[in-house]
C-alpha positions in Angstrom: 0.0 0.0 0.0 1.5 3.5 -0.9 1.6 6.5 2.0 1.7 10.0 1.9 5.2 9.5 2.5 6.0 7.5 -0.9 4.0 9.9 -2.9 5.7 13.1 -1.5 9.2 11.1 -1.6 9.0 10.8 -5.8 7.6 14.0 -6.0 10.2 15.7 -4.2 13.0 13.9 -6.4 11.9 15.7 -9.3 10.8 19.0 -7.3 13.3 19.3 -4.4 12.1 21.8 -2.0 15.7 22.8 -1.0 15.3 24.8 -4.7 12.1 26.8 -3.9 12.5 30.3 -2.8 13.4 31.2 0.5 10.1 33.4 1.2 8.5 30.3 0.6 6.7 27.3 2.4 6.5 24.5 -0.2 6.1 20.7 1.7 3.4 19.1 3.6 1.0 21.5 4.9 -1.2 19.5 6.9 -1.4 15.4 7.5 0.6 12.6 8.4 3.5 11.0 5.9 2.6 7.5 7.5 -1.1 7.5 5.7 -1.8 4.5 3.3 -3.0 6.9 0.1 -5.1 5.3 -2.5 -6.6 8.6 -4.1 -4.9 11.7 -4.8 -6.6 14.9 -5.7 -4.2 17.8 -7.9 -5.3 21.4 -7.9 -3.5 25.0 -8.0 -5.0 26.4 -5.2 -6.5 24.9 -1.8 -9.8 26.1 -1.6 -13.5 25.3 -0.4 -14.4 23.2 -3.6 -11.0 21.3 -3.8 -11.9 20.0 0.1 -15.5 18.9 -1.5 -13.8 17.3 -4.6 -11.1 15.9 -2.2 -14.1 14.4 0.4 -16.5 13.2 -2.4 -13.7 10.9 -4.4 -12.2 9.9 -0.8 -8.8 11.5 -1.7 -6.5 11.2 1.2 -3.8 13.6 -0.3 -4.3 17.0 -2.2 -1.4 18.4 -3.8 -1.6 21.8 -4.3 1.0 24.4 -6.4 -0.1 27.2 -3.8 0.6 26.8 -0.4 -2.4 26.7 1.9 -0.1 28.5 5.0 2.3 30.7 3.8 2.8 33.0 7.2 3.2 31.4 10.7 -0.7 29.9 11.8 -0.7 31.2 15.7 -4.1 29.3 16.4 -5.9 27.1 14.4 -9.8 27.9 14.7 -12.8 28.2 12.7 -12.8 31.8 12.5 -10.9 32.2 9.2 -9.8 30.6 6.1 -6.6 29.3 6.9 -7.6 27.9 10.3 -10.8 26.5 9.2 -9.4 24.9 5.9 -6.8 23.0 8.1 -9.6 22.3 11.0 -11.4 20.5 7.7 -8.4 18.7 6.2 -7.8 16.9 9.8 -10.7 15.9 10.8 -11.3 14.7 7.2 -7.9 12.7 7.5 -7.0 14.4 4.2 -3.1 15.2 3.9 -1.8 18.7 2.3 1.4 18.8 0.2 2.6 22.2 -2.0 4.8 22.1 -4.1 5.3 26.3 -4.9 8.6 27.8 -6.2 10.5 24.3 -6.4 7.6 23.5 -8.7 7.8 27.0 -11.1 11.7 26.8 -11.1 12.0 23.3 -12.2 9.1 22.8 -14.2 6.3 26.0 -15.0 8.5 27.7 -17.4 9.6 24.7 -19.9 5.5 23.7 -19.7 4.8 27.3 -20.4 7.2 26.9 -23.3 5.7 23.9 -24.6 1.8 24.8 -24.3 2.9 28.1 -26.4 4.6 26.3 -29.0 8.5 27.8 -28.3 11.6 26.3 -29.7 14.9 27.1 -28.8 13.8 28.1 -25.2 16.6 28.7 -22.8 15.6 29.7 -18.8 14.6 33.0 -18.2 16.1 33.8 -14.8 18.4 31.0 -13.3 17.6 30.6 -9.7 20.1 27.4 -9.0 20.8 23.7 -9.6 20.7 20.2 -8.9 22.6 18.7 -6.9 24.0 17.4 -11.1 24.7 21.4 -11.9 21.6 21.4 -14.1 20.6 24.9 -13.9 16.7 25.7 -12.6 15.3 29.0 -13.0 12.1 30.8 -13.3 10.9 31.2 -16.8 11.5 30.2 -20.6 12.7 32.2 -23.0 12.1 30.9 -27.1 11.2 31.6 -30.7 7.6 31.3 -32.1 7.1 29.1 -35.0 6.9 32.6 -37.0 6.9 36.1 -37.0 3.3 37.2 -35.8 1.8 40.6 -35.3 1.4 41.2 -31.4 -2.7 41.0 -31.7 -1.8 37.4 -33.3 0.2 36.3 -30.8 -2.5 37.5 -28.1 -4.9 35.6 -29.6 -2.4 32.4 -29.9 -1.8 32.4 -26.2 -5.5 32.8 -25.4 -5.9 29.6 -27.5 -3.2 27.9 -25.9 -4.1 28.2 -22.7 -7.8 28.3 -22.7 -9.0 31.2 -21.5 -11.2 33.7 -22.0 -9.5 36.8 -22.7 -6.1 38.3 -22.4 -4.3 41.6 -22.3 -2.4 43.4 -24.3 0.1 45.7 -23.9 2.0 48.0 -26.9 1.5 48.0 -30.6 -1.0 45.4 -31.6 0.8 45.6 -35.0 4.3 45.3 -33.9 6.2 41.9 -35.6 7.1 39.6 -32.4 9.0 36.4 -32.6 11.4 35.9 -29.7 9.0 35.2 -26.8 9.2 35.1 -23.0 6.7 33.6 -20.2 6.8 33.3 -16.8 4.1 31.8 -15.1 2.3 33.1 -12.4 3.4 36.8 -11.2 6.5 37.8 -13.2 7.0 41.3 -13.2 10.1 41.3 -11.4 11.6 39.8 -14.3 10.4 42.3 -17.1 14.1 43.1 -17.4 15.1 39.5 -18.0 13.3 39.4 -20.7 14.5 42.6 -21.9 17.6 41.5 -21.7 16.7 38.1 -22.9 16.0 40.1 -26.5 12.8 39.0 -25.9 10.4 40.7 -28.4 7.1 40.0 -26.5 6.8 38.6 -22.8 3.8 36.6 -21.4 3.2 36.6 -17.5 0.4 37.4 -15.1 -0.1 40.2 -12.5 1.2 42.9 -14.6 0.5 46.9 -12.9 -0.1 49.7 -14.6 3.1 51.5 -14.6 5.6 48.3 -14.8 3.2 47.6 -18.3 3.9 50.9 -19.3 7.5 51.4 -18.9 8.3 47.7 -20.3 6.0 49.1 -23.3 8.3 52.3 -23.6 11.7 50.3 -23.5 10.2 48.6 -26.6 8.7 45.0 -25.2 5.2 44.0 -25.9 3.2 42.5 -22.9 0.7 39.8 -22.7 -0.9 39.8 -19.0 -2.6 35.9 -19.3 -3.0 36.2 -15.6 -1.7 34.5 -12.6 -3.6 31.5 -13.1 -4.0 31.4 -16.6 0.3 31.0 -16.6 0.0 28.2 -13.9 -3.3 26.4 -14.7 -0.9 23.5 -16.0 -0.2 22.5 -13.1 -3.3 20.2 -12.2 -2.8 18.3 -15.4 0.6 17.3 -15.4 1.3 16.4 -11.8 -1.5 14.0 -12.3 -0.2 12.7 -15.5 3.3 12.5 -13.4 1.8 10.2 -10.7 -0.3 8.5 -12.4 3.0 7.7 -14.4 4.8 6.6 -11.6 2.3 4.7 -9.4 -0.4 2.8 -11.9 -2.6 1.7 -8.9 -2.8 5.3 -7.5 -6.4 7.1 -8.5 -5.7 10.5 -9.1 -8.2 13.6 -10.2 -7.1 16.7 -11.4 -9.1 19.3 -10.5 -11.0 22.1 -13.3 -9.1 25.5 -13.3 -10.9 27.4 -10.5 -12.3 30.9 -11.9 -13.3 33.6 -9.1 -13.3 36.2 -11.8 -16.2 36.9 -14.6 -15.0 39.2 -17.9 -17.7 41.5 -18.6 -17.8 42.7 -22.3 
């Protein structure tokens, strides 16, 4: 019978923690590595309808790309999220595992690459290594198959990704073929892409006035969205486990929209 334990231990050889940032608070957030696991439940974030998913297929481990405690928990009550989510978890028996910036510096940005169609992509922002010297990093940077108009290539990463709109910042005309994406909330590395000679650059969580100077030092934006960027995530890390341990059941759960796009 396979554990917690087992699961997180092949996870964890591909997505060491030790390479995650050190603001952040990948691992197992709530349960017990000793647990015989026979469902598994993947999802981005840990939220009210991933516990109902979890509870109505039985899954005794979810494993999340966000972490469900980031900051130090002082008391765990009912009387918010944080503390009630865990209260639910335990007495539910289901286990918590996160696997955050280990995750996005080993993994988001080549998927990125792939689901956009880039060749030639090279990491964006090298964070570290294996233990090997295999560089990790945050990020992919690549060539489309072809030069595209900006308005184009909008309209390709909306397909790619599946969502409902995306936005776009510079010259909808401008010619773009060297590409950079980050997943997730990459303004930070605007200049990495810059100096990446990226012609175009696809993150999420883009402000105002980081768009607009990026725009002016001649670098088209497409904002697809924090979770646009990571909704990957579910998908593959089923796909991985269900890979590695045939008798495991595991779900993926449907990307989670708290946001409606009125026209």
């Amino acid at each position: 019978m396979l554990t917690c334990g087992d699961i997180i231990d092949a996870l964890e050889a591909s997505y060491p923690p030790s390479l995650a940032e050190e603001w952040d608070n990948p691992g197992l957030q709530v349960g017990n590595r000793q647990r015989t696991v026979t469902t598994v439940l993947t999802a981005l974030d840990l939220t009210e309808a991933v516990i109902d998913r979890a509870e109505a297929i039985g899954a005794g481990l979810i494993v999340t790309h966000h972490p469900l405690i980031f900051r130090p928990v002082r008391h765990v009550t009912g009387d918010d999220l944080t503390g009630s989510r865990i209260l639910r978890l335990a007495e539910a028996g289901i286990a918590c595992y996160a696997m955050h910036t280990n995750f996005d510096v080993t993994a988001m940005g080549r998927l990125n690459a792939a689901a956009l169609g880039l060749s030639g992509g090279e990491i964006l922002s090298v964070t570290g290594s294996y233990d090997s010297g295999e560089a990790v990093g945050l990020g992919c940077v690549g060539n489309l198959e072809k030069p595209v108009r900006a308005e184009e290539a909008a309209a390709m990463v909306r397909e790619a990704l599946r969502l409902e709109a995306v936005r776009l910042y510079g010259d909808p005309d401008a010619v773009v073929r060297r590409a950079a994406v980050c997943g997730g909330s990459g303004r930070s590395l605007i200049g990495a892409a810059l100096k990446a000679g990226a012609d175009i650059y696809i993150t999420g969580d883009l402000d105002h006035h980081s768009a607009l100077d990026a725009v002016s030092s001649g670098l088209i934006l497409i904002d697809a969205g924090h979770a646009g960027t990571e909704n990957v995530f579910a998908g593959f890390v089923r796909d991985q486990l269900t890979a590695r341990f045939p008798s495991l059941m595991v779900e993926a759960m449907p990307p989670e929209k708290p946001y409606s796009v009125i026209m």
